[in-house]
C-alpha positions as CSV (number, residue, x, y, z in Angstrom):
1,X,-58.1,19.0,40.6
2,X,-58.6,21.2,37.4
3,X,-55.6,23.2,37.6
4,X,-53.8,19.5,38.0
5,X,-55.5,18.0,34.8
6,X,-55.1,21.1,32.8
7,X,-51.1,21.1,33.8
8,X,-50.8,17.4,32.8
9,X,-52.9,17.7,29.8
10,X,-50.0,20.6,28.6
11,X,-47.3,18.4,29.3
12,X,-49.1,15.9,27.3
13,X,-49.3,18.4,24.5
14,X,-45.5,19.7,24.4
15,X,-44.2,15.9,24.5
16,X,-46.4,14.8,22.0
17,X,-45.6,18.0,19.4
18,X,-42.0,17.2,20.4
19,X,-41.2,20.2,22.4
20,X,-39.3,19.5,25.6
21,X,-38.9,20.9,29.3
22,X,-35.2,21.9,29.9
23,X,-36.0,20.9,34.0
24,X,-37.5,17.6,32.3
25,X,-34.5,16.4,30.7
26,X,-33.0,12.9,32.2
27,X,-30.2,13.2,34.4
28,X,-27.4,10.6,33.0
29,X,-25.2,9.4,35.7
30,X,-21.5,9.5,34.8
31,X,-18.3,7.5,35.9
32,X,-16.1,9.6,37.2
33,X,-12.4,9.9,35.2
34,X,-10.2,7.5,36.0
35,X,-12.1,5.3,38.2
36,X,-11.9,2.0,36.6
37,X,-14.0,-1.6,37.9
38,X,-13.1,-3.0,41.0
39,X,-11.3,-6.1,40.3
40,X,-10.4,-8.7,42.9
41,X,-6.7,-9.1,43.9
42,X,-5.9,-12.4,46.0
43,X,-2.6,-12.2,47.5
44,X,-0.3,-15.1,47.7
45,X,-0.8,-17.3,50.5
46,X,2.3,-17.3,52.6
47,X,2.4,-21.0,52.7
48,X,2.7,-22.5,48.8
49,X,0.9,-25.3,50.0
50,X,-2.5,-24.2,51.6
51,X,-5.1,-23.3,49.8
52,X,-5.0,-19.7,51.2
53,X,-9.0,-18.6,50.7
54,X,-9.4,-15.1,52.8
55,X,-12.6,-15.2,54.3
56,X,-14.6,-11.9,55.6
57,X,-13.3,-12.2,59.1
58,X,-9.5,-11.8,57.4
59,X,-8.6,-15.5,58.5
60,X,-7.2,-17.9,56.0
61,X,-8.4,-21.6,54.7
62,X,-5.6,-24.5,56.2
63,X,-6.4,-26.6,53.8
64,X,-4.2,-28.0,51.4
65,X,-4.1,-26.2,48.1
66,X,-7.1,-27.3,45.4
67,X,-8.9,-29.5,48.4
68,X,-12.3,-31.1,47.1
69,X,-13.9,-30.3,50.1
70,X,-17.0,-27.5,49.9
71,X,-16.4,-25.7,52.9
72,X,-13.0,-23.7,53.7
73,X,-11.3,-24.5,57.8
74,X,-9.9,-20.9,58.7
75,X,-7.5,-20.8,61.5
């Protein structure tokens, strides 16, 4: 238990006279080149009149185009 407060008492010391462990540096994540933000992209529906909504499952909403209704019918 000494040795462990005498080694966190040290480190204590060099950060607060500024000095700094090159192993205690942060790590900063980068994003890699060229990889921009995933953006949606919601193909046409093939029918102009249904609404077209693509749920998880990969089926589509049958419901006419801008329906009030909450809830999507998939067929």
């Amino acid at each position: 238990m000494d040795d462990m407060r005498a080694m966190r008492e040290a480190r204590y010391e060099a950060a607060k006279s500024g000095a700094t462990q090159p192993t205690a540096a942060p790590k900063l994540r980068r994003q890699a080149p060229g990889r921009a933000e995933r953006t949606e992209v919601v193909p046409e529906s093939p029918q102009d009149g249904l609404c077209g909504h693509r749920a998880i499952s990969g089926r589509t909403c049958t419901r006419d185009k801008g329906h009030a209704a909450k809830s999507h019918r998939y067929s």
